[in-house]
C-alpha positions as CSV (number, residue, x, y, z in Angstrom):
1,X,-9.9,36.4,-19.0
2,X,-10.1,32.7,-19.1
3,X,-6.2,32.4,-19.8
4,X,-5.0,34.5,-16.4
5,X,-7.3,32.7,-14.2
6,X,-6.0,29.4,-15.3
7,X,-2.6,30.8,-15.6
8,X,-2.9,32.0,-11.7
9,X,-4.5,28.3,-10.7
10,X,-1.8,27.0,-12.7
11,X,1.2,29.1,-10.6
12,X,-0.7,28.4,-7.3
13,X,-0.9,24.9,-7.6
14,X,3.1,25.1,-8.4
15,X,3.7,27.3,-5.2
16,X,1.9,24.6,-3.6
17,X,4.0,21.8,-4.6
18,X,6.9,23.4,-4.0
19,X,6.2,24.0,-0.5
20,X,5.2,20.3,-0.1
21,X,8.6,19.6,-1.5
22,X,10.4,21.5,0.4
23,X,8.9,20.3,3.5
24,X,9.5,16.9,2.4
25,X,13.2,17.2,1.5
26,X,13.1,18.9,5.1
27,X,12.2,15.8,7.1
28,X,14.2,13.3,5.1
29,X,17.2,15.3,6.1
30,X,16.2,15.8,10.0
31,X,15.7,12.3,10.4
32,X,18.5,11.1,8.7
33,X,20.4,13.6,10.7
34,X,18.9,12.3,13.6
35,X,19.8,8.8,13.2
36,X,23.0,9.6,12.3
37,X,23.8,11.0,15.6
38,X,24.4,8.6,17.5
39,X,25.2,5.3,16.5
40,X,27.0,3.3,19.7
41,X,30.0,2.7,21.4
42,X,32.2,0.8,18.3
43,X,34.1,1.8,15.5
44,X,33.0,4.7,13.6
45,X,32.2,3.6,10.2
46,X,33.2,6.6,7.6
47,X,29.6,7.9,6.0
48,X,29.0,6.8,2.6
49,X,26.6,8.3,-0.3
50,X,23.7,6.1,-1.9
């Protein structure tokens, strides 16, 4: 009995992260979608990966 209830704290605790994840990886990506959007009058730099 011991072993499923730690097993099911064990696989809630990993939903929960992975939730918190996602929503984390979600916001990085709106804002940097937001700040790219609009960036001026110049010359359009081409987007580079870091």
């Amino acid at each position: 009995m011991l072993i499923y209830m730690l097993a099911t704290a064990m696989t809630v605790a990993m939903l929960i992260a992975t939730v918190f994840g996602l929503h984390q990886e979600a916001d990085r990506v709106r804002a940097k979608a937001n700040t790219k959007r609009f960036e001026g009058f110049g010359v359009r730099k081409p987007y580079r990966h870091f």
